[in-house]
C-alpha positions as CSV (number, residue, x, y, z in Angstrom):
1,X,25.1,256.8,104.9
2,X,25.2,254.6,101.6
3,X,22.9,257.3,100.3
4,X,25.5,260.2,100.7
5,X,28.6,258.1,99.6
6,X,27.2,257.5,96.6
7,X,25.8,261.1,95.5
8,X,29.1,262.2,96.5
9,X,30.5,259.9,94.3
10,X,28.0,260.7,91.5
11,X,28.5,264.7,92.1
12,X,32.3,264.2,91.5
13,X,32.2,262.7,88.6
14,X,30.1,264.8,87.2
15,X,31.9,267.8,88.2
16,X,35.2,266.7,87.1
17,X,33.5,265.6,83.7
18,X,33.6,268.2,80.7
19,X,33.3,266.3,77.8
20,X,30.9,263.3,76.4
21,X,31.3,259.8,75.9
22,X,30.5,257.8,73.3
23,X,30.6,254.1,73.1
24,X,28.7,251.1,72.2
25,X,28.1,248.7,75.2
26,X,25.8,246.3,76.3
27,X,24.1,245.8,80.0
28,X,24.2,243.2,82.5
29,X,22.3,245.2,84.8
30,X,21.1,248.2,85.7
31,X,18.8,249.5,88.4
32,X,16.2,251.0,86.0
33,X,15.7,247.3,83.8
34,X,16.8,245.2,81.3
35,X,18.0,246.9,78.3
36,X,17.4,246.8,74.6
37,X,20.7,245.0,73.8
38,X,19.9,246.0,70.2
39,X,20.1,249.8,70.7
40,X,22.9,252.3,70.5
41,X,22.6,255.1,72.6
42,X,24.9,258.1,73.5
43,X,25.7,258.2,77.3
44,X,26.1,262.3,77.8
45,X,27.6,264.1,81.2
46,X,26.0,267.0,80.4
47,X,22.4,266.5,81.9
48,X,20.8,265.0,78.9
49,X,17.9,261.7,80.1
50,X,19.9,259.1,77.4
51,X,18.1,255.9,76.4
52,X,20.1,252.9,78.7
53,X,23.5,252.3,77.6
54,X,24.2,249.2,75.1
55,X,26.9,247.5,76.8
56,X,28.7,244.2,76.7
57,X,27.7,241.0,78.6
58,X,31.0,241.5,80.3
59,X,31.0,245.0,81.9
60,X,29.7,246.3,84.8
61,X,27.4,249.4,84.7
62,X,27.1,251.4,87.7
63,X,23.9,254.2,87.9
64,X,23.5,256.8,90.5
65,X,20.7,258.2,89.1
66,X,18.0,258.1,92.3
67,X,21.2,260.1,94.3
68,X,21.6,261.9,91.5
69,X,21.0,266.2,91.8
70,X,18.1,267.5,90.9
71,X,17.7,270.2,88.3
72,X,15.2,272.6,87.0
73,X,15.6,270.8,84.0
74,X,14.2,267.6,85.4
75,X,16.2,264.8,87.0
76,X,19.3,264.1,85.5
77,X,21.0,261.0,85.0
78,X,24.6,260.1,85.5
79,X,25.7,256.8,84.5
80,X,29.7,255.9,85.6
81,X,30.4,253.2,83.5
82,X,33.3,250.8,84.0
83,X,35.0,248.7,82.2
84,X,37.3,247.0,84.4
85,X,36.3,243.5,83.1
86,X,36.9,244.4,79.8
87,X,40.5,245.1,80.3
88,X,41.0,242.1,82.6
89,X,40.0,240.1,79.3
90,X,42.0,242.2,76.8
91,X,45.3,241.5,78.8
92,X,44.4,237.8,80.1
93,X,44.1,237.4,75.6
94,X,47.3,239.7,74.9
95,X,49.2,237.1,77.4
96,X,47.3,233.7,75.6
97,X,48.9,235.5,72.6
98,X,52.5,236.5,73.7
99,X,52.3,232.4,75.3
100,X,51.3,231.2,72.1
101,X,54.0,233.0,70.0
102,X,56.7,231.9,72.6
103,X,55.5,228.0,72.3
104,X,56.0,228.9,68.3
105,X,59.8,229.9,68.5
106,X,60.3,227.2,71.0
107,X,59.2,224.5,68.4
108,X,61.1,226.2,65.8
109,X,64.2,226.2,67.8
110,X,63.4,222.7,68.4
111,X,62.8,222.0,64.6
112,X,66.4,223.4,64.0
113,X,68.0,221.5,66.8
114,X,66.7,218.5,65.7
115,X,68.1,219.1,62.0
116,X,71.5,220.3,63.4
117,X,73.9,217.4,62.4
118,X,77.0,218.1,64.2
119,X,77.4,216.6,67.7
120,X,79.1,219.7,69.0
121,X,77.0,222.5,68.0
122,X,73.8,220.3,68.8
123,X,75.3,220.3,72.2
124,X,76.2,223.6,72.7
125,X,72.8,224.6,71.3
126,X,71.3,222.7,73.8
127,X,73.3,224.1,76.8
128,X,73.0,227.8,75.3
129,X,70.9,228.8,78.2
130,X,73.7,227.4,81.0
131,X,77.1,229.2,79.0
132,X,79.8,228.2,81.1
133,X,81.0,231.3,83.1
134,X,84.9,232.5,83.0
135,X,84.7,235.0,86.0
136,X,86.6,232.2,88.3
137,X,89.8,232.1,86.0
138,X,92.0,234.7,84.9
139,X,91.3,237.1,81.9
140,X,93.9,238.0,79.2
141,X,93.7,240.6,77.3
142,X,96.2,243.2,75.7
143,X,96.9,245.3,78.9
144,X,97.9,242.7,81.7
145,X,99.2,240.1,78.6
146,X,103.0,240.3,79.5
147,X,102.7,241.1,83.0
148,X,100.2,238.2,83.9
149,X,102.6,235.7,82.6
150,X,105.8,237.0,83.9
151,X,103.9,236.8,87.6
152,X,103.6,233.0,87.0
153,X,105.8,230.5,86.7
154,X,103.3,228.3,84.1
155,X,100.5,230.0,82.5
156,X,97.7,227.9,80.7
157,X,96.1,230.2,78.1
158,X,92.9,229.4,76.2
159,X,92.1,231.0,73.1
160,X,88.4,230.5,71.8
161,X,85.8,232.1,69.9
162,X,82.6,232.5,72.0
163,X,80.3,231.8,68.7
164,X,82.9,228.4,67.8
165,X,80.7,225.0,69.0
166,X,83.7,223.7,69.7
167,X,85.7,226.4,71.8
168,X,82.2,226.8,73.9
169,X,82.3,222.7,74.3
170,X,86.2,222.7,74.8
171,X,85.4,226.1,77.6
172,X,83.6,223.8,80.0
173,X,86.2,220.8,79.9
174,X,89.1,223.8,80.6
175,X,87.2,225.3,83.8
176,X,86.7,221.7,85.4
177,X,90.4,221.2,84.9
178,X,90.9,224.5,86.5
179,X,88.6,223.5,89.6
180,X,90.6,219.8,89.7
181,X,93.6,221.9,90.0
182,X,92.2,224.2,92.3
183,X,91.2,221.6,94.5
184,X,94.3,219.6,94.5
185,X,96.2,222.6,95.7
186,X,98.2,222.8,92.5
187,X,98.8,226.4,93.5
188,X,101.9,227.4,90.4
189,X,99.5,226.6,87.7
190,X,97.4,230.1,86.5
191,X,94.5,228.8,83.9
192,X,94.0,231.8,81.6
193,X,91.1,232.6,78.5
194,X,91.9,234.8,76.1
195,X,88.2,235.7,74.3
196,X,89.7,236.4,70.5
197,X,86.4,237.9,68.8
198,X,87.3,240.9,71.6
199,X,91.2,240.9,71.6
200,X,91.6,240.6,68.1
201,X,95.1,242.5,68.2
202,X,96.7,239.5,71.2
203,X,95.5,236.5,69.3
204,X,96.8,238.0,66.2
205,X,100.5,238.1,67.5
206,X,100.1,242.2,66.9
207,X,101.1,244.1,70.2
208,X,103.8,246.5,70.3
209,X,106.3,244.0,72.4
210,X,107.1,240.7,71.1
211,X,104.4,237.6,72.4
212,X,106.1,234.6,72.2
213,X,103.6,232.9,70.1
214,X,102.6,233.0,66.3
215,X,99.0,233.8,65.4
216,X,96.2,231.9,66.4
217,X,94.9,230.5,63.0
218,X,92.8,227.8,64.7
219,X,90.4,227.6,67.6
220,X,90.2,226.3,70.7
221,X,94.2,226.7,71.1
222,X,95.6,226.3,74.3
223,X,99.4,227.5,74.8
224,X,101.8,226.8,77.4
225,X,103.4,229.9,78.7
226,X,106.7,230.2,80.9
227,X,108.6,233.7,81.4
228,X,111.5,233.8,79.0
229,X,110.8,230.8,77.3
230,X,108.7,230.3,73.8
231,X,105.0,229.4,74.3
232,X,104.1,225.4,73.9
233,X,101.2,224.2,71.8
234,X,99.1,221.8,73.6
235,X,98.4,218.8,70.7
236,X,96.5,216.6,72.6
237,X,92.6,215.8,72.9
238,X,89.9,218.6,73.6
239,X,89.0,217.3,76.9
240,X,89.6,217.6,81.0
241,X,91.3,214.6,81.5
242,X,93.5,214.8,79.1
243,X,94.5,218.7,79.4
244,X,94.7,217.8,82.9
245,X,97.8,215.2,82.3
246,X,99.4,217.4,80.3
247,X,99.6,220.0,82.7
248,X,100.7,218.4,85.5
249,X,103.5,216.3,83.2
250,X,104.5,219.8,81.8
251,X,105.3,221.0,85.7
252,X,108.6,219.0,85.3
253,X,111.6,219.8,84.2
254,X,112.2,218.5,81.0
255,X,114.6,217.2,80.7
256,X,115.2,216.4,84.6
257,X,119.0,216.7,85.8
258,X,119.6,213.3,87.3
259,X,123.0,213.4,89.6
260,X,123.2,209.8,91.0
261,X,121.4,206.4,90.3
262,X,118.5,206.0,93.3
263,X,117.6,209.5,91.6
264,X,117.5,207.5,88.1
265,X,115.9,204.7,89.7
266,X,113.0,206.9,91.3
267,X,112.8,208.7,87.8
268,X,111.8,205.5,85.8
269,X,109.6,203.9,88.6
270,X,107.7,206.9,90.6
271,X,105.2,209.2,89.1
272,X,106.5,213.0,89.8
273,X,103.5,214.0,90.7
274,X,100.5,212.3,92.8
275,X,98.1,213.3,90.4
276,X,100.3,211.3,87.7
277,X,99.8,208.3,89.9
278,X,97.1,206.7,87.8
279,X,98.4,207.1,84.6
280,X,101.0,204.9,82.6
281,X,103.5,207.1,81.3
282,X,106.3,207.5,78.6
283,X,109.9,208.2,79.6
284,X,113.5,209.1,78.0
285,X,116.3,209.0,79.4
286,X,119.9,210.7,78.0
287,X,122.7,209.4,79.1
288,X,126.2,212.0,78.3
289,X,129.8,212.2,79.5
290,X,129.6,216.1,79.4
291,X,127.2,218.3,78.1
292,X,129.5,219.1,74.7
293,X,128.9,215.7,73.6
294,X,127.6,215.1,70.3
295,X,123.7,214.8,70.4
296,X,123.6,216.8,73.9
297,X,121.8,220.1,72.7
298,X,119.9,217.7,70.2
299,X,118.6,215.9,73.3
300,X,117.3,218.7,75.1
301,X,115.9,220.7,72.8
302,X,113.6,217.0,72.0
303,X,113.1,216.9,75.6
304,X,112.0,220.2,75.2
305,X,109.6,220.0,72.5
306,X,107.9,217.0,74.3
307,X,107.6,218.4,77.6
308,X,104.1,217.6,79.0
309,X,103.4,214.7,76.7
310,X,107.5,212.5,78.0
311,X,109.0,212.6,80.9
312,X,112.5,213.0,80.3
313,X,115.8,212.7,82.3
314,X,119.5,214.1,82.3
315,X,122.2,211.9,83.4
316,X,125.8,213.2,83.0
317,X,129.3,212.6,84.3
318,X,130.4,209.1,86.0
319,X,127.1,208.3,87.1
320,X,126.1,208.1,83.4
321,X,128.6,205.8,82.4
322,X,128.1,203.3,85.3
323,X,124.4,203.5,85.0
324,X,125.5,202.9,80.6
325,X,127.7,199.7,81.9
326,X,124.4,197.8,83.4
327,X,122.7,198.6,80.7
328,X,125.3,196.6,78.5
329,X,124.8,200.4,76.0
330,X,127.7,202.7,75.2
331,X,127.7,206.5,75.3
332,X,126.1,208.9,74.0
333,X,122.8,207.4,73.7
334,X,119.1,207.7,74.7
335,X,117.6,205.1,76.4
336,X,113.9,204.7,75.4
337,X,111.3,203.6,78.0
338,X,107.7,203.7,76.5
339,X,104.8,203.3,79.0
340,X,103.1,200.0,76.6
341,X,106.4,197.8,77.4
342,X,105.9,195.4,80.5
343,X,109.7,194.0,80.5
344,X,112.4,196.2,82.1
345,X,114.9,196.3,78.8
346,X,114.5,199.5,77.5
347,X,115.2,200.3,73.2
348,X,118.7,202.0,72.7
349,X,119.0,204.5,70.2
350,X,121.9,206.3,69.6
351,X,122.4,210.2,69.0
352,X,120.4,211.6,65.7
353,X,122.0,214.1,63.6
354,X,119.0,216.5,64.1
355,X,116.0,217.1,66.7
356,X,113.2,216.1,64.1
357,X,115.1,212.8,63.3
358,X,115.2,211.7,67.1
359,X,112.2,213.2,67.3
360,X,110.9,210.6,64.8
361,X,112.6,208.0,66.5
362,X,110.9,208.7,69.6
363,X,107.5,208.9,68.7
364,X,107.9,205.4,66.8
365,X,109.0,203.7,69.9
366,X,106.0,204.6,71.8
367,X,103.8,203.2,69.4
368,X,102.8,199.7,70.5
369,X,104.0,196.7,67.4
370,X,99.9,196.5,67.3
371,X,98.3,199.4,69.2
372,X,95.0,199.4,70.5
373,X,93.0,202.1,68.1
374,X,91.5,205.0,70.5
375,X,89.6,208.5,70.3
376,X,92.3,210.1,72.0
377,X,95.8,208.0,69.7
378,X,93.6,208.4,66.7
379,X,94.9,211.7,65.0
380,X,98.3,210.7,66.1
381,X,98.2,207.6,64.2
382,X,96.7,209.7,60.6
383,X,99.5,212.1,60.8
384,X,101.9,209.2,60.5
385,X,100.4,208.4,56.8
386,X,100.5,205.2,56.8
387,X,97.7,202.4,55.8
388,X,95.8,202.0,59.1
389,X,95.5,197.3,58.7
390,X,92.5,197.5,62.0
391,X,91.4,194.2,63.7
392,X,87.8,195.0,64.6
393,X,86.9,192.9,67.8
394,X,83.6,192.8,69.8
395,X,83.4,193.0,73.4
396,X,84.2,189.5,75.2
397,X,81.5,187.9,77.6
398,X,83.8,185.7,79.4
399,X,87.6,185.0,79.6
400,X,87.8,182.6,76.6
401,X,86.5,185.3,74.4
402,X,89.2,188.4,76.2
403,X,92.0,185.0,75.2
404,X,90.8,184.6,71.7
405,X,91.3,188.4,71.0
406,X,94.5,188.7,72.3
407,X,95.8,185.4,70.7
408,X,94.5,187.3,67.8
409,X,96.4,190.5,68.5
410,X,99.4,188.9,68.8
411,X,99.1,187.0,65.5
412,X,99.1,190.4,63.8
413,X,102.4,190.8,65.7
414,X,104.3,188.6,63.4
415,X,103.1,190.5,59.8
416,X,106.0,192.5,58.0
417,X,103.8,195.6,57.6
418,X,106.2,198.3,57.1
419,X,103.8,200.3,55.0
420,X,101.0,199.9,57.0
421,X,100.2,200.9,61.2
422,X,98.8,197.5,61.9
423,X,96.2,197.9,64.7
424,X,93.0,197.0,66.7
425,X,89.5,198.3,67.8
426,X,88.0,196.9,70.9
427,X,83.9,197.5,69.8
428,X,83.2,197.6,73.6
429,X,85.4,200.3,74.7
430,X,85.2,202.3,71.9
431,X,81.6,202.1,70.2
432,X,82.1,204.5,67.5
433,X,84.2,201.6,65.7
434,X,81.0,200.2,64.5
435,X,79.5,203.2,63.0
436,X,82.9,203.3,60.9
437,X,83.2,199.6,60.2
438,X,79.5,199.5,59.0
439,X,80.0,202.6,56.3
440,X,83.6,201.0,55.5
441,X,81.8,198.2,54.1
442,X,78.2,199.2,54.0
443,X,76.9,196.8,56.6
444,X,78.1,195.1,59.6
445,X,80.5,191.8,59.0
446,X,80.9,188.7,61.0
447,X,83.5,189.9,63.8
448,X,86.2,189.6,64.2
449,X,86.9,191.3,61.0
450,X,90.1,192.7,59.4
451,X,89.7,195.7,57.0
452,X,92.2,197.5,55.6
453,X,91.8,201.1,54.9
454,X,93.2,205.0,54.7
455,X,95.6,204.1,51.5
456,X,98.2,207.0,50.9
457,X,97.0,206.5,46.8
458,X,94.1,205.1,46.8
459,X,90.2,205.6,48.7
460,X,89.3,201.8,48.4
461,X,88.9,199.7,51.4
462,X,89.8,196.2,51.5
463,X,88.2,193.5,54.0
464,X,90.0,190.0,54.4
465,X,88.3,187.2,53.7
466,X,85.4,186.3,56.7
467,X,85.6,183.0,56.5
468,X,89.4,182.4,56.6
469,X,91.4,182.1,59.8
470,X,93.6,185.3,60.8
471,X,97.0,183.9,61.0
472,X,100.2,185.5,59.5
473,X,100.8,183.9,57.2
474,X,97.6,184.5,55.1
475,X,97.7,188.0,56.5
476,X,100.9,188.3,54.5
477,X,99.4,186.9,51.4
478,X,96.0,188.4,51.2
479,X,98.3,191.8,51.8
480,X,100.6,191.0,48.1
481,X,97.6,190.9,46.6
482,X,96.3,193.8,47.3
483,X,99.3,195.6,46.4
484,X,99.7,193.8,42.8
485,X,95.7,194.5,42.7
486,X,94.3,191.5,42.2
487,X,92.4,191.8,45.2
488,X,89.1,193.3,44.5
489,X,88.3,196.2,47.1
490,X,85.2,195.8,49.6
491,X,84.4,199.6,49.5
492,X,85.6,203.2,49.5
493,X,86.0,205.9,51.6
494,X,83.1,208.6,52.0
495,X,83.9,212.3,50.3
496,X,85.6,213.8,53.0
497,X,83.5,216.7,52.8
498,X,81.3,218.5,55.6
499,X,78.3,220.8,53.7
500,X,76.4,223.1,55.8
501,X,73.5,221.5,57.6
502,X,71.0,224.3,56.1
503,X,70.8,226.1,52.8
504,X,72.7,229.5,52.8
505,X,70.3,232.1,53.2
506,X,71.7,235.2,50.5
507,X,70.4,238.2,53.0
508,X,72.1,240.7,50.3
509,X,69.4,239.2,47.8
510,X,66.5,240.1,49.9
511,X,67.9,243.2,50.4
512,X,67.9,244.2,46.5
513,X,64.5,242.5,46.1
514,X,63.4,245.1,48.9
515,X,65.2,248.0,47.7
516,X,65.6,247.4,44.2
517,X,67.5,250.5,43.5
518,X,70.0,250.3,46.4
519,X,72.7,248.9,44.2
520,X,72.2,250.4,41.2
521,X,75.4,253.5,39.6
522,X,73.5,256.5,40.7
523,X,75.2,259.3,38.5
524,X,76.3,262.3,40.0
525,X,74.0,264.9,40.5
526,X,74.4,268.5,39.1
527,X,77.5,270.6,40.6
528,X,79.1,267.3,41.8
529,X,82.5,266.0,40.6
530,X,82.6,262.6,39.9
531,X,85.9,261.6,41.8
532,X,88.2,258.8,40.7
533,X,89.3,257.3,43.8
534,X,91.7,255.3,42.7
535,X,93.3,258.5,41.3
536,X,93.9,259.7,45.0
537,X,95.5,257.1,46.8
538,X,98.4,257.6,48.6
539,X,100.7,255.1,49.7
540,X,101.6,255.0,53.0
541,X,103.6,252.7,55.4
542,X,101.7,250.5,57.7
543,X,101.4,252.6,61.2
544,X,102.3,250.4,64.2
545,X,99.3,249.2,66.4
546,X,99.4,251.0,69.8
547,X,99.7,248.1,72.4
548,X,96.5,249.5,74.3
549,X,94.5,249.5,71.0
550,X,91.3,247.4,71.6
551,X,90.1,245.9,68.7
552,X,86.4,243.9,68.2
553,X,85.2,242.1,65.2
């Protein structure tokens, strides 16, 4: 039976074979000897007796010449020979390759994440695999922009750039506020993304109806949207916890119409909100006869402006002036109740002649006399442009050490700095403090140590004396002398410059070194009319941009 299989098999090979083979092998085995593995022969189909086949170490060489038919030409020998082996090993080394030049691009992308030297992008490179996914949050774009936030009574709107480290960073902090809120059952909040590399034309301010926004110049941006009302720029930090307070403080009214005083009472001492119920907060508080007093529009439109960052209340009529009587304050005024005070006597101020100058006022009351110096209160503090006088502290092991910082804190209290924002740097809450105190003075002091530093006129940094004791009064005098200059500065600022972290690569270089002639005034050829565009223009008015018009970079 074996017999007949395999001169079957043998027949039908040679049957279906018209053509010869040629190739160079080597044999393992074959049932007629070992072969001269020195010799090249030509394995024919045709009947032809060929010298054994030269085959590799590796293949497998099949002969059915004793089944084989029998001729009048003699016996004739067919040899099948496969190669099955030999393609096994050609794909098992194509793979070793394709490995080996996928371990290659992973060390080079390792090689350029190690050299990347900004925290963000580092971090974003290193989550590119895990992109944070926006499909559980609603999509603007140019179609569904005005009827989206007309359907919701507060709209949270992110614009970003998918290929900006910091929008991509910023992305994932705005979908876990979105869960937080989800989960909380914070149902009148709708948490929007508007991608602005694919909606050029809505991020650009340039539908056909009004947005009620300016351009986005700057990204991540996130806007406050109500129907009818102008959109709100959210200025605080790039992170969840503290988008998350702003939105829930911007879900009241602000300012809050306050009718009688257990409602004023609940106002200054309740959070509106239980998610609120952790935080410390900053209030206001107008107090009017009638709402055509002077400083009433002034008021609100502050209140306005600070919605989401103050909690501000209304209190008219009667119940105003009573509520002004306890308070020992006459109206109109505004009754100032920052969230860093401990005693219950609020600061009186009365009505500005503009909304920037109360403003002003406003934002000065809720800075602590000597603030603690955060992350989150530190841009707020630059954009006052004042001197920054910083009390560098380390982190206290005991009780004795908390007293002797806060003795020290509130020794700073009693300096006359009205040119400088005197303030202080816990070093175990906030760690980056001694990265900066260490390249303020190029190594790291005795602490505690007072510096004093971010001079409207001048880059030098100035570091009171170590070994004298921090008390006003020397405070006071070490301060004269720097202003007459006859204090010597401790060191400067660093260039406040950010160069690329690699060489720029000029691809339109390569290019001409590749195609030399690419660039080069080709003349015109014969028959052609050289065409002087400039000749040609026409002027013509801008066309306006069709509302449905998607745009892409």
């Amino acid at each position: 039976m074996l017999s007949i299989d395999l001169f079957s098999m043998c027949a039908c090979v040679k049957a279906s074979a018209d053509l010869s083979l040629s190739h160079r092998h080597e044999p393992t085995h074959t049932r007629h000897g070992a072969a001269d593995k020195h010799k090249h022969t030509h394995v024919s189909v045709h009947g032809s007796r060929p010298s054994p086949p030269d085959l590799p170490a590796h293949a497998a060489v099949y002969c059915c010449g004793p089944f084989a038919a029998r001729t009048a030409g003699g016996w004739d020998f067919l040899f099948v020979v496969w190669v099955r082996r030999s393609e096994e090993r050609r794909e098992q080394q194509m793979e070793r390759r394709s490995e080996e030049e996928e371990e290659e691009e992973e060390n080079e992308e390792g090689l350029h994440f190690e050299r990347l030297d900004d925290e963000i992008a580092a971090s974003v490179f290193e989550k590119r695999a895990n992109q944070p996914e926006t499909d559980s949050i609603n999509q603007l774009t140019s179609d569904n922009f005005h009827t989206e936030v007309a359907q919701s009574y507060h709209t949270v709107a992110l614009f970003y750039l998918k290929w900006d480290a910091v929008s991509m960073e910023f992305l994932s902090s705005f979908l876990n506020v979105a869960k937080r809120l989800s989960d909380s059952e914070v149902n009148n909040v709708q948490m929007s993304v508007v991608d602005c590399g694919e909606w050029t034309d809505l991020c650009a301010a340039q539908l056909g109806t009004p947005v009620p926004f300016q351009p986005i110049t700057s990204f991540p941006s996130v806007l406050l949207l109500r129907p009818q009302q102008p959109a709100q720029l959210y200025r605080g930090m790039l992170g969840s916890e503290a988008l998350h307070r702003f939105i829930m403080m911007s879900l009241t009214a602000s300012p809050m119409l306050l009718s009688t005083q257990e409602e004023v009472t609940s106002f200054l001492q309740e959070a509106p909100h239980p998610e609120l119920a952790g935080y410390r907060l900053d209030r206001i508080l107008g107090l009017f006869r009638t709402s055509t007093e002077t400083g009433f529009s002034i008021f609100t439109e502050a209140a306005k402006s600070l919605r989401g960052e103050v909690l501000s209340g209304l209190l008219t009529g009667e119940p105003a002036q009573e509520w002004a009587a306890e308070q020992d304050v006459h109206l109109p005024v505004v009754m100032l109740f920052p969230s860093w005070r401990t005693d219950a006597r609020p600061s009186a101020h009365l009505t500005s002649s503009s909304v920037k100058e109360l403003l002003t006022h406003i934002n000065t009351a809720r800075i602590h006399p000597v603030p603690e110096l955060t992350v989150e209160n530190l841009p707020f503090f630059l954009s006052l442009g004042k001197a920054l006088l910083l009390l560098f502290v380390g982190e206290e092991e005991d009780e004795f050490g908390w007293r002797q910082s806060q003795a020290l804190v509130e020794e700073l209290r009693g300096v006359k700095t009205d040119h400088y924002l005197t303030c202080w740097i816990h070093l175990g809450r906030t760690p980056a403090g001694m990265s900066v105190l260490g390249s303020y003075l190029g190594s790291m002091p005795p602490l505690p140590a007072l510096v004093l530093t971010h001079l409207p006129t001048r880059d030098e940094v100035y570091q009171f004396p170590p070994n004298t004791p921090i008390v006003a009064s020397s405070v006071q005098r070490w301060l004269q002398e720097v202003q007459d200059g006859s204090e010597p500065p401790a060191g400067t600022l660093g260039e406040d410059s950010w160069p690329p972290a690699f060489d720029f690569y000029d691809f339109l270089k390569v290019m001409d070194l590749q195609e030399p002639d690419s660039t080069e005034q080709k003349p015109p050829l014969d028959g052609e009319e050289e065409v002087n565009v400039e000749e040609h223009l026409v002027a013509e008015p801008p066309t306006d941009i069709d509302p449905k018009f998607h745009s892409e970079l």
